[in-house]
N, C-alpha and C positions, 0 to 999 in steps of 0.2 A: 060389639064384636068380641070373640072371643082372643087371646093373648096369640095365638097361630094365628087368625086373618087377620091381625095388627101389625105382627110382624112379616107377612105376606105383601099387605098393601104399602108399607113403609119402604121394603126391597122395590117394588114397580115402580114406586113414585122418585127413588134414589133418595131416600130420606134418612139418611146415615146416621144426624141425633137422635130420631125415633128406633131406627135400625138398632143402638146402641141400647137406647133406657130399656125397649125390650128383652134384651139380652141378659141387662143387669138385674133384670126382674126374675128371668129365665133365662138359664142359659143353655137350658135343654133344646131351647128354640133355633138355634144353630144347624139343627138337623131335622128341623122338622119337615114337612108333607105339606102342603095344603092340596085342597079337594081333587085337583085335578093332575097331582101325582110330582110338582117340582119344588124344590127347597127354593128358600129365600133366594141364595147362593147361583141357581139358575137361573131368578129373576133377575138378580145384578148384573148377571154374566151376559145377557140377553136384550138389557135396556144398556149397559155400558156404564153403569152406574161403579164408580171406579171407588168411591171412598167408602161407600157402602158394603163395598165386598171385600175393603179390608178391613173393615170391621167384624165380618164374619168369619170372614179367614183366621184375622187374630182372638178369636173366640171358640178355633176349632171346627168352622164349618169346613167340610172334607171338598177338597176339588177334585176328586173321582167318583163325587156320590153318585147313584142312578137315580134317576128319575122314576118315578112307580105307574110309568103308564106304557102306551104301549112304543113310544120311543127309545124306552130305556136307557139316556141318552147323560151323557156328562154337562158339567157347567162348559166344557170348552166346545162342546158342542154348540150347547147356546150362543155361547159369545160368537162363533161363525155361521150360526144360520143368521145373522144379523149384522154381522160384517163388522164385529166390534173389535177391531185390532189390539186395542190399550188392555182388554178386558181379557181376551184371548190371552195378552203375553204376561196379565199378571198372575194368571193361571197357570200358568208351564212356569214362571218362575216361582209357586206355591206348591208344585207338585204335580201337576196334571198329567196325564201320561197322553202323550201327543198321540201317539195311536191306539188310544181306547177305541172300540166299538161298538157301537149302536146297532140297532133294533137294524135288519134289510145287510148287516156287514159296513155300515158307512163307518168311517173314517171322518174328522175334520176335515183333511184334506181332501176327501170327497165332496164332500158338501164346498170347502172355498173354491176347490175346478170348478164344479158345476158354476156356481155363482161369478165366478170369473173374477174372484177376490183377486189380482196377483199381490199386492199388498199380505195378504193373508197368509195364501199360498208360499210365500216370501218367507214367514216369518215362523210357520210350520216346519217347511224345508231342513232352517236355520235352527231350528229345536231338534231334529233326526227322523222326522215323518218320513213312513216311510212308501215312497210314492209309485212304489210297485203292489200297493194294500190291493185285494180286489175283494170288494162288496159280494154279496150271498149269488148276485146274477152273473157273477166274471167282472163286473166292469169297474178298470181302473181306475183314478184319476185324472189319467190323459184320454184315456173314452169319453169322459163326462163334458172335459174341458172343451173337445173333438167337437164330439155330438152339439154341445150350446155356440161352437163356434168362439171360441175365448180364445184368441191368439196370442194373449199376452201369458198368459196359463199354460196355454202349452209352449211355450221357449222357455219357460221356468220348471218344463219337466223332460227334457232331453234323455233321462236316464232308460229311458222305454221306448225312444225312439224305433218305429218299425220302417222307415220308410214312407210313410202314407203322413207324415204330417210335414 
């Protein structure tokens, strides 16, 4: 395996020693790619793997990197398409900028309505997301939460209230 799928497989598996020696090997590897477009950094942020991603944090891997596919999507994206709370807030406390945007106009906060995170949703809010964001098709966060039915999601988004919820 080459020094990038070492340090690829190490992030998935949350292997924060190996995550490390590779580092110390390279430390270019912080920002690398693997094949199918996400840093290490996104796999951490994705699996929840908490010690591993401060290790790469403290090494300079960027918590606004994009992703090189057709996602184009940040680590704190990752951490909420997987409902990863811990992972999620140690990204906003790194830097993250709570309403980056992704590939379609999503927002995190899109993605935890949809998903009916309110834990998430929760803790986005409490960073300054802002929950009037609307995705490329109009629809906002309280559309998504609507549509999947998340009632706990929309009483944590009052600020858009039309009537109809």
């Amino acid at each position: 395996m080459s020094k990038r799928e070492d340090i690829m497989q190490a992030a998935m598996n949350g292997d924060a020693k190996s995550v490390q020696a590779c580092l110390a090997a390279d430390g270019s590897l912080a920002g690398a790619y693997s094949e199918d477009g996400w840093t290490a950094l996104h796999l951490v942020a994705y699996f929840g793997h908490l010690e591993a991603a401060l290790v790469l944090l403290d090494h300079g891997a960027d918590p606004e990197v994009r992703s090189r596919n057709r996602m184009e999507n940040t680590p704190l994206h990752a951490a909420v398409a997987n409902r990863q709370v811990a992972a999620a807030r140690l990204l906003l406390e790194r830097g993250a900028d709570v309403n980056a945007v992704q590939s379609g106009g999503w927002t995190a906060l899109h993605e935890a309505a949809m998903l009916g995170d309110a834990g998430m949703v929760t803790l986005l809010l409490e960073r300054g997301a802002d929950r009037a964001a609307q995705k490329d098709d109009g629809l906002t966060p309280l559309d998504l939460a609507r549509e999947n039915g998340h009632d706990a999601v929309i009483a944590l988004l009052p600020g858009q209230a039309d009537g109809n919820g």
